[in-house]
KOLKE-100809 format. One record per residue: residue number from 1; x, y, z of N, C-alpha, C, O, CB in turn. Coordinates in Angstrom, 3 decimals, padded with zeros to 6 digits. Atoms other than C-alpha are relative to their C-alpha. Glycine has a CB too. Example, Ala and Ser with C-alpha at 12.3 -4.5 7.8 and 13.67 -1.06 7.14 Angstrom:
<pts>
PT    k       n_X       n_Y       n_Z      ca_X      ca_Y      ca_Z       c_X       c_Y       c_Z       o_X       o_Y       o_Z      cb_X      cb_Y      cb_Z
PT    1   000.890  -001.190   000.000   012.300  -004.500   007.800   000.900   001.200   000.000   001.936   001.181   000.665  -000.992   000.027   001.246
PT    2  -000.820  -001.190  -000.060   013.670  -001.060   007.140  -000.770   001.090   000.730  -000.261   002.198   000.899   000.414   000.462  -001.415
</pts>
This chain:
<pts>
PT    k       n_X       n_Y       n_Z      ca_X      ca_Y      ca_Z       c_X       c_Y       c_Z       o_X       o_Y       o_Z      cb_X      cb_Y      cb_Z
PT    1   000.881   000.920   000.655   053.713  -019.243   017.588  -000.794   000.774  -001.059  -001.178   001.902  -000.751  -000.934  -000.699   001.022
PT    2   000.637  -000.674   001.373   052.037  -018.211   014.118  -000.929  -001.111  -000.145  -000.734  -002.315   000.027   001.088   000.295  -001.479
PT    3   000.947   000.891   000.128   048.755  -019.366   013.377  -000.337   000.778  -001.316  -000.216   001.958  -001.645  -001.098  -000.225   001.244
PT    4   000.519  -000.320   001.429   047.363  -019.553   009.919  -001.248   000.440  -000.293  -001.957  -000.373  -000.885   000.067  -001.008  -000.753
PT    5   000.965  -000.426   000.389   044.590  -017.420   009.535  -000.742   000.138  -001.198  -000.187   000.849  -002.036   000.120   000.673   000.321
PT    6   000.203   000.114   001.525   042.522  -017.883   006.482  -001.861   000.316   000.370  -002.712  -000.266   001.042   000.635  -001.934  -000.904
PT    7   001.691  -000.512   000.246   038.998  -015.814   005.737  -001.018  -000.912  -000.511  -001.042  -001.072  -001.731  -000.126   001.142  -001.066
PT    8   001.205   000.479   001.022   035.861  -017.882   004.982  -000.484   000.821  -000.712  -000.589   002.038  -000.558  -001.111  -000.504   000.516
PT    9   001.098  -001.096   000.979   033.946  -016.666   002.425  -001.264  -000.340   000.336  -001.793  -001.290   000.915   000.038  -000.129  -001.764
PT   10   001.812  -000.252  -000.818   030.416  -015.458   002.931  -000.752  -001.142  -000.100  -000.921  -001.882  -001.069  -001.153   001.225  -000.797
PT   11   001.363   000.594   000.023   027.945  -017.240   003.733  -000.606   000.642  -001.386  -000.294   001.434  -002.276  -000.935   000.410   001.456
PT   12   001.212  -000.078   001.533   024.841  -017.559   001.299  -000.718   001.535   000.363  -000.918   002.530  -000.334  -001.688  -001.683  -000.016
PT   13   000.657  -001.160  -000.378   023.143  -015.233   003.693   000.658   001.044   000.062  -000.074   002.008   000.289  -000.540  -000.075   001.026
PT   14  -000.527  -001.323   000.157   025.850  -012.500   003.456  -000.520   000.912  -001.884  -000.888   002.011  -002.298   001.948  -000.368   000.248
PT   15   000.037  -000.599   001.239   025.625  -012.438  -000.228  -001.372   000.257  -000.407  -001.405   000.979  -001.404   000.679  -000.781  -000.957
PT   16   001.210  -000.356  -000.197   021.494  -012.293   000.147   000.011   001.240   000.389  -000.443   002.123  -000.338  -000.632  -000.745   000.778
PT   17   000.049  -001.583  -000.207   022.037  -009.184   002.091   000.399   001.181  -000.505  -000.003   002.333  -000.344   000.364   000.226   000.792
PT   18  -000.544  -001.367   000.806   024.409  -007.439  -000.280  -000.827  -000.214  -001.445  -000.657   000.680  -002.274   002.008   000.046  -000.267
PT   19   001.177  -000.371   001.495   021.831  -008.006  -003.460  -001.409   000.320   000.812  -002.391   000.530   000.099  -000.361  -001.746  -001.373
PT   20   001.663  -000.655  -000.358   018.584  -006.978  -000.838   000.645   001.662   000.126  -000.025   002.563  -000.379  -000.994  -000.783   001.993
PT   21  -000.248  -001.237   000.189   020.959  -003.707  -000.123   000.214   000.863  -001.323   000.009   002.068  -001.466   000.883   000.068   000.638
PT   22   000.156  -000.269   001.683   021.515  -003.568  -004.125  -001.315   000.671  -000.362  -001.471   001.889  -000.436   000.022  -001.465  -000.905
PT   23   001.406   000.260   000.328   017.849  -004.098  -005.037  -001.123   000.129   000.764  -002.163   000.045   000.110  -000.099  -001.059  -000.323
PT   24   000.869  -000.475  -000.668   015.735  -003.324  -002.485  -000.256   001.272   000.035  -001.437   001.397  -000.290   000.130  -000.336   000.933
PT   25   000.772  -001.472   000.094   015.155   000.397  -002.334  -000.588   000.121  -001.442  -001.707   000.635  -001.429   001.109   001.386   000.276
PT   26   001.069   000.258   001.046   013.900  -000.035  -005.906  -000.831  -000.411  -000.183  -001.781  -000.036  -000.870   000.066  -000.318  -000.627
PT   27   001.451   001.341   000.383   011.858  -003.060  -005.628  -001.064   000.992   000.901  -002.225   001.257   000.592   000.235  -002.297   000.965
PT   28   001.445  -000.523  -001.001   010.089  -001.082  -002.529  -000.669   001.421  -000.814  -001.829   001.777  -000.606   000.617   000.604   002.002
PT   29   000.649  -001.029   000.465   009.554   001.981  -004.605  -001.231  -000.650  -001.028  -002.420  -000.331  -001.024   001.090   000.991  -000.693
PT   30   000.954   000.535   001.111   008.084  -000.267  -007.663  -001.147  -000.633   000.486  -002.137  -000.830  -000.218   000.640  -000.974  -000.888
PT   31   001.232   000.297  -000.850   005.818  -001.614  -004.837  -000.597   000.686   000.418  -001.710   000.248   000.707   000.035  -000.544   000.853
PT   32   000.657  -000.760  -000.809   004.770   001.023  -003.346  -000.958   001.071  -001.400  -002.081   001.575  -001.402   001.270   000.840   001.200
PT   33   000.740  -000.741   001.210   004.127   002.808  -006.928  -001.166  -000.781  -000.777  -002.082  -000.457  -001.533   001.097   000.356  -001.107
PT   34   001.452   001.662   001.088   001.901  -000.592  -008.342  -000.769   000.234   001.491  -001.963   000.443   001.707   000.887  -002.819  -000.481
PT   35   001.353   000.153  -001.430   000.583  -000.592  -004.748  -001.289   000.831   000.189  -002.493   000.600   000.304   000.637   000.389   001.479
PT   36   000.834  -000.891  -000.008  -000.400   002.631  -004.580  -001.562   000.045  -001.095  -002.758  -000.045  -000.816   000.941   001.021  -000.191
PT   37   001.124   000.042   000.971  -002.438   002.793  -007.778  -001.340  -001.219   000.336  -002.560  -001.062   000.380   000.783  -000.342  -001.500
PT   38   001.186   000.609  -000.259  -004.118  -000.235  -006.987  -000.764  -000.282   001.094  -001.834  -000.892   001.114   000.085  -000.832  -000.368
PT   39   000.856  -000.618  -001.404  -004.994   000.686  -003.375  -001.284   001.065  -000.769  -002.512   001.078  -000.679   001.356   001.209   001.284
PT   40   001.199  -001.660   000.375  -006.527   004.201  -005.244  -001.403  -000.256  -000.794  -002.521   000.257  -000.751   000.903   001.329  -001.320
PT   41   000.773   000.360   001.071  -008.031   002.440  -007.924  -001.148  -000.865   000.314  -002.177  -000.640  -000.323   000.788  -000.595  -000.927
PT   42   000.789   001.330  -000.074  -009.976  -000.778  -006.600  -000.164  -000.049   001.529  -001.265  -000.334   002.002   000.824  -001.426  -000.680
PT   43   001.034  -000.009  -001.765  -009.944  -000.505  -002.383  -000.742   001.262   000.041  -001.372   001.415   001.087   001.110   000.062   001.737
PT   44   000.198  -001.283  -000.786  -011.004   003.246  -002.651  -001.475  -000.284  -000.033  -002.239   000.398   000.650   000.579   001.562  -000.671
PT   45   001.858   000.075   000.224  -014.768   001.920  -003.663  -000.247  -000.247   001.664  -001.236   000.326   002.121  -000.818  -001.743  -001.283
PT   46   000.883   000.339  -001.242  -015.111   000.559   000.149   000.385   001.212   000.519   001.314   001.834   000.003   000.269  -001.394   000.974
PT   47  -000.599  -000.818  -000.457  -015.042   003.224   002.591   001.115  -000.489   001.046   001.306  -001.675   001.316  -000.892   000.797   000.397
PT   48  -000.844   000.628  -000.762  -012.061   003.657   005.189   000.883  -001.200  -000.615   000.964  -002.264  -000.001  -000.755  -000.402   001.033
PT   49  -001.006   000.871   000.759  -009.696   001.731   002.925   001.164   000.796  -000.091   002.215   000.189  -000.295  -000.456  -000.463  -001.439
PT   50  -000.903  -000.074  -000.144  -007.560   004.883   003.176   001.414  -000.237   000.855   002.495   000.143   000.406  -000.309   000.502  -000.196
PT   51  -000.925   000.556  -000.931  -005.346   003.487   006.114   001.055  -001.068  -001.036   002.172  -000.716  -001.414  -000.960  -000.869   001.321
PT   52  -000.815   000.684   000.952  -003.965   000.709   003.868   000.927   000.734  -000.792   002.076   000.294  -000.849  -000.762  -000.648  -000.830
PT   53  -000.574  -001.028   001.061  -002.752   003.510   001.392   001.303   000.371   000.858   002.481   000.266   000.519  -001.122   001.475  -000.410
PT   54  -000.943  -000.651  -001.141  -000.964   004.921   004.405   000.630  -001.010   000.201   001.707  -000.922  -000.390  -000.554   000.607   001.332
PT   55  -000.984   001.226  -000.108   000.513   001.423   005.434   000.892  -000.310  -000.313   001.923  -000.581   000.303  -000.167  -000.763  -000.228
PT   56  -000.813   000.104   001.331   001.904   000.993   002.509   001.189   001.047  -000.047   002.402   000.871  -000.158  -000.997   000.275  -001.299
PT   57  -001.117  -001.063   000.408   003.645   003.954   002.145   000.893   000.067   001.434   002.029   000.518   001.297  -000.752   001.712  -000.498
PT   58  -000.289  -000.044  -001.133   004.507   003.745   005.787   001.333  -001.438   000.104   002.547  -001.241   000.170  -001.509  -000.061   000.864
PT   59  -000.540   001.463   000.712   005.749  -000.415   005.166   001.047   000.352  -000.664   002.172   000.078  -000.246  -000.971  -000.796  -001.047
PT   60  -001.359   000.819   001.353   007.923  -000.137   001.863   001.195   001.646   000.255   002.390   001.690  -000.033  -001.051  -000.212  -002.781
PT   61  -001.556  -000.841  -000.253   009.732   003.631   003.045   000.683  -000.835   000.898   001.803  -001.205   000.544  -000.049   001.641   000.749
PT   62  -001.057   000.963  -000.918   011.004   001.423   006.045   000.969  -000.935  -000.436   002.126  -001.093  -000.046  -000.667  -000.828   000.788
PT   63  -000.837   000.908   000.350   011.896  -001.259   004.032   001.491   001.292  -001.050   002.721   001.322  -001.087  -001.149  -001.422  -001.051
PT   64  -001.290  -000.845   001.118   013.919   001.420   001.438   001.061   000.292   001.061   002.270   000.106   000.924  -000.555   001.811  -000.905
PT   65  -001.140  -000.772  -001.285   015.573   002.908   004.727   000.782  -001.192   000.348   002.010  -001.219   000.283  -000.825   000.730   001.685
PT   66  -000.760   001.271  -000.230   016.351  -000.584   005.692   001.012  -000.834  -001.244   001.593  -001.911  -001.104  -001.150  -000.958   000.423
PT   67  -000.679   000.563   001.102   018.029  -001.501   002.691   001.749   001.168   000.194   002.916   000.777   000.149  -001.246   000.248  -001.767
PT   68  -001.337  -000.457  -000.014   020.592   001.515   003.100   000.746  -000.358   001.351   001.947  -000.287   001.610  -000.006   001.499  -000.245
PT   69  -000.919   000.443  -001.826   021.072   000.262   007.149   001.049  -001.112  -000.419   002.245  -001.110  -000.127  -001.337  -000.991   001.590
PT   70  -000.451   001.119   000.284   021.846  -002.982   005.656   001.641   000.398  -000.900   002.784   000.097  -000.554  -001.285  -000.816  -000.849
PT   71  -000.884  -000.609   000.895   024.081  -001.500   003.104   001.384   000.353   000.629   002.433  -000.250   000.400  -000.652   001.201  -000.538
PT   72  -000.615  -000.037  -001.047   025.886   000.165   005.766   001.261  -000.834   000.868   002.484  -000.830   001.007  -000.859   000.013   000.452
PT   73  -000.611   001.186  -000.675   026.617  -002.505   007.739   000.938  -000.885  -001.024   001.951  -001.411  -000.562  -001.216  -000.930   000.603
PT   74  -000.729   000.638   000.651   028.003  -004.165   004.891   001.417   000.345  -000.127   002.437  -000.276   000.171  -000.529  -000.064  -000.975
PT   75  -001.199  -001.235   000.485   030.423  -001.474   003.779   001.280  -000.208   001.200   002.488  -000.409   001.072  -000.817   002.014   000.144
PT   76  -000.758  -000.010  -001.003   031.507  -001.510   007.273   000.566  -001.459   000.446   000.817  -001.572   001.646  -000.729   000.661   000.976
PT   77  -000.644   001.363  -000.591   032.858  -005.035   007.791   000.631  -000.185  -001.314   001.495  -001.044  -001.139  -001.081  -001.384   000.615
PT   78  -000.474   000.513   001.240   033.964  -005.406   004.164   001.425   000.765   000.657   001.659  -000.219   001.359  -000.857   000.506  -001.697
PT   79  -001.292  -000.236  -000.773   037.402  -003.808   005.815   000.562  -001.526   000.709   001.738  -001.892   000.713  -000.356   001.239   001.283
PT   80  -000.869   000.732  -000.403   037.838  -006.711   007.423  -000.080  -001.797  -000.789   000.715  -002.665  -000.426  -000.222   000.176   001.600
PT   81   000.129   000.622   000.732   036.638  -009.371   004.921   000.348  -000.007  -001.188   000.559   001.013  -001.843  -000.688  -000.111   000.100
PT   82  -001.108   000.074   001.279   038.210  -010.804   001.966  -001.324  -000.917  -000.684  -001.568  -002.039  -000.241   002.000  -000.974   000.292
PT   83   000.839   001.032   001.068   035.401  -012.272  -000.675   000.389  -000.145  -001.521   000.404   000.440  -002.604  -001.511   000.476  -000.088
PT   84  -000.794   000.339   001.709   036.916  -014.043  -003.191  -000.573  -001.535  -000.091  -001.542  -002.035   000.481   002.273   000.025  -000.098
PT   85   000.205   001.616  -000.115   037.141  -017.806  -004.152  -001.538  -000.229  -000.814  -001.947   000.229  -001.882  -000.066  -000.593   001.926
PT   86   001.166   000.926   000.046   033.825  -019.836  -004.051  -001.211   000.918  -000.798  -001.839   000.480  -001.762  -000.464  -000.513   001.682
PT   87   001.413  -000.830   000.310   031.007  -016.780  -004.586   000.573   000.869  -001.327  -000.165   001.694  -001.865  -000.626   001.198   001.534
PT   88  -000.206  -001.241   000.615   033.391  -014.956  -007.101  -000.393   001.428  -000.324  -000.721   001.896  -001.415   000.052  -000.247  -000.631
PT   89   000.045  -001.333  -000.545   033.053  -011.623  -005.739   000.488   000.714   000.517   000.227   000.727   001.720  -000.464   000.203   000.427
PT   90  -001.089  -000.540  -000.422   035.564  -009.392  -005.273  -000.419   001.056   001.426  -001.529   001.352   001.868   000.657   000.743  -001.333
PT   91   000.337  -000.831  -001.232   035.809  -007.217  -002.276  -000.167   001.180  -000.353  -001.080   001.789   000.206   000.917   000.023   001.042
PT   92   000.618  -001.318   000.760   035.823  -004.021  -004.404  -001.288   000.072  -000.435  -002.043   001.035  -000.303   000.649   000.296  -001.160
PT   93   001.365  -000.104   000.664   032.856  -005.257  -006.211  -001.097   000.081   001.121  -002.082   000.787   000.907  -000.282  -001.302  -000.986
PT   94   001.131   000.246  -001.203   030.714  -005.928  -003.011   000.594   001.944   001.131   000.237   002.313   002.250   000.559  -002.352   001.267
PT   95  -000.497  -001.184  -000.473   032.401  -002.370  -002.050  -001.078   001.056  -000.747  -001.836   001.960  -000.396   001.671   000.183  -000.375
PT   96   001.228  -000.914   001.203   030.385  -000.889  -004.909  -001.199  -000.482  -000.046  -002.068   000.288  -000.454   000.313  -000.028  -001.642
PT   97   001.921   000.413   000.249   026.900  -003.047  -004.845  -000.184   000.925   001.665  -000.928   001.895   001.526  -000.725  -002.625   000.039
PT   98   000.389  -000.526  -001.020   026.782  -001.735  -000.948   000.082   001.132   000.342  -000.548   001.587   001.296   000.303  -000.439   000.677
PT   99  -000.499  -001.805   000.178   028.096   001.811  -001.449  -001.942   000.395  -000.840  -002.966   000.926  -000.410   002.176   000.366  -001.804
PT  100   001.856  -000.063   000.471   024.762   001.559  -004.227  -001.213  -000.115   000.870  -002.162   000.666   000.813  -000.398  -001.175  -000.908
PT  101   001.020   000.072  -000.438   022.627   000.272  -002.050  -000.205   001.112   001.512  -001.257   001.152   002.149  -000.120  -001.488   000.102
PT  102   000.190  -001.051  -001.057   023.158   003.051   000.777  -000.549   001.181  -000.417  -001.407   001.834   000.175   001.171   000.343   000.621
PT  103   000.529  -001.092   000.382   022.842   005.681  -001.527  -001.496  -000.650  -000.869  -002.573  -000.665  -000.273   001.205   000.905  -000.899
PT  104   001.878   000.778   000.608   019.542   003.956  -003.852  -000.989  -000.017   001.247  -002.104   000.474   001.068   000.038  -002.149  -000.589
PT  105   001.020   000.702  -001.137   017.908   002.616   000.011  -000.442   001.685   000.480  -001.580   001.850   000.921   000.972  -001.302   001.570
PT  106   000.446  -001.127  -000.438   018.084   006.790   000.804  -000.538   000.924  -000.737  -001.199   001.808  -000.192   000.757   000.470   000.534
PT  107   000.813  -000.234   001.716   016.870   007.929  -002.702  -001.279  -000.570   000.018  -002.286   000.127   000.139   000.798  -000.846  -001.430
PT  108   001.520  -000.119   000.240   014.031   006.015  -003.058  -000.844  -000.031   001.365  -002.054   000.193   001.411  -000.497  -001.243  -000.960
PT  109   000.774  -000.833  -001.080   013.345   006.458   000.666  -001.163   001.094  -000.091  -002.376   001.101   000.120   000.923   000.656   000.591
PT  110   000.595  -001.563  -000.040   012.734   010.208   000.116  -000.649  -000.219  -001.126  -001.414   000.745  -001.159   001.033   001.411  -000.034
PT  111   000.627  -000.080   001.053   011.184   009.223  -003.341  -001.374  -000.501   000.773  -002.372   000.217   000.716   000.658  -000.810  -001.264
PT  112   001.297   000.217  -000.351   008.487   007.212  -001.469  -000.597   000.760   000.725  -001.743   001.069   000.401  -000.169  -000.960   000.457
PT  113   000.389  -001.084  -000.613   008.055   009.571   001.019  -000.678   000.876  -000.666  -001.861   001.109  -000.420   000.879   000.535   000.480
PT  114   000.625  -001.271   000.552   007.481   012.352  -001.197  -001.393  -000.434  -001.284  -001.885   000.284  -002.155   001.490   000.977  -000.809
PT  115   000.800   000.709   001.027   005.054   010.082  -003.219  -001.364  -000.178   000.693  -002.423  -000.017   000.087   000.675  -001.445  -000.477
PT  116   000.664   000.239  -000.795   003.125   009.245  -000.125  -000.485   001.070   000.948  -001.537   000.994   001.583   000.513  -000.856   000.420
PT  117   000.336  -001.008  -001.153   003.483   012.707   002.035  -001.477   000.435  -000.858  -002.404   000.249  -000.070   001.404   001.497   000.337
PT  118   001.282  -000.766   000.631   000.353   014.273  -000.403  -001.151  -000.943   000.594  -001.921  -000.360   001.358  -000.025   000.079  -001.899
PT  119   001.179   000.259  -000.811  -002.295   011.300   000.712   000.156  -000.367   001.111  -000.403  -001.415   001.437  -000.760  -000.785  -000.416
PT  120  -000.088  -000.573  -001.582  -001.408   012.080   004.182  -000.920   001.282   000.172  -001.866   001.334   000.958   001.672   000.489   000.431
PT  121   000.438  -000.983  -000.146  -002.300   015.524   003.534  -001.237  -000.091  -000.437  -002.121  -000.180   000.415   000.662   000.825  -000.413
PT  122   001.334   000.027   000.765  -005.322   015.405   000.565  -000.524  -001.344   000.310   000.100  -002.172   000.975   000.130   000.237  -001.639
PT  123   000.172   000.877  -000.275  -007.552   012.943   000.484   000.078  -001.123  -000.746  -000.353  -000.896  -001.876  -000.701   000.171   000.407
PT  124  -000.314   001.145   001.347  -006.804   009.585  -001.468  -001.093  -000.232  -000.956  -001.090  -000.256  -002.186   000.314  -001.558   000.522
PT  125   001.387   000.604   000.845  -010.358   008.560  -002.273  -000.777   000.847  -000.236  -001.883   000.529   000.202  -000.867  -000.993   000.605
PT  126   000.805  -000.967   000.464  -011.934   011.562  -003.578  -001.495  -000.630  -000.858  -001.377  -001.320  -001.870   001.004   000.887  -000.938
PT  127   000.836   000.625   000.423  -015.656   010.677  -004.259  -000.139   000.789  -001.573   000.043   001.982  -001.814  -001.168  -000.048   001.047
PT  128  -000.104  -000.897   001.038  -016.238   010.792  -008.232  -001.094   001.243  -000.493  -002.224   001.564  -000.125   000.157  -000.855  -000.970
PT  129   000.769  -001.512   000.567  -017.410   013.918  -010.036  -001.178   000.221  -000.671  -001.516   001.367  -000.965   000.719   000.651  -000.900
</pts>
């Protein structure tokens, strides 16, 4: 007996996850870099506002890291999925946005990190001079 197997194509929410693994480790860096400043700039007047600073940087590396998990996961099932048809999106192409977004989600990881390890160490809100 032969049965006719035929691939749906993704869901809406697949193709959501392969443009948040695209675009997400960027967006969280460009957040965390606008964030930062305006944490430094405008909460540092109250005191104890540095925690937020930390949050933040704590918050959007997760999300960057989470963008290459996602990524990941993608990569790894695209072996057995065929996206074509309806979303026009080839399976190579969604081979290459999720390949990007593994390496970008671990890039700007370590970019936020290393953006954020200094007001860990010094202090953010230095009173002025």
């Amino acid at each position: 007996m032969i049965t006719d197997h035929h691939e749906s194509p993704p869901e809406p929410a697949s193709l959501i996850a392969l443009w948040f693994s695209a675009l997400g480790g960027p967006l969280a860096w460009v957040l965390h870099n606008v964030g930062s400043y305006f944490v430094a700039t405008v909460l540092c007047s109250v005191p104890g506002q540095e925690l937020l600073l930390h949050a933040l940087t704590v918050v959007l590396a997760l999300v960057a890291l989470g963008t290459a998990l996602v990524g990941w996961r993608i990569r790894s099932r695209l072996k057995e999925m065929d996206w074509l048809d309806e979303y026009r999106i080839s399976k190579g192409r969604a081979y290459f946005m999720a390949s990007y977004g593994v390496i970008s989600g671990i890039l700007f990881w370590a970019v936020i990190l290393a953006e954020g390890i200094p007001g860990f160490l010094i202090e953010p809100c230095l009173p002025p001079m």
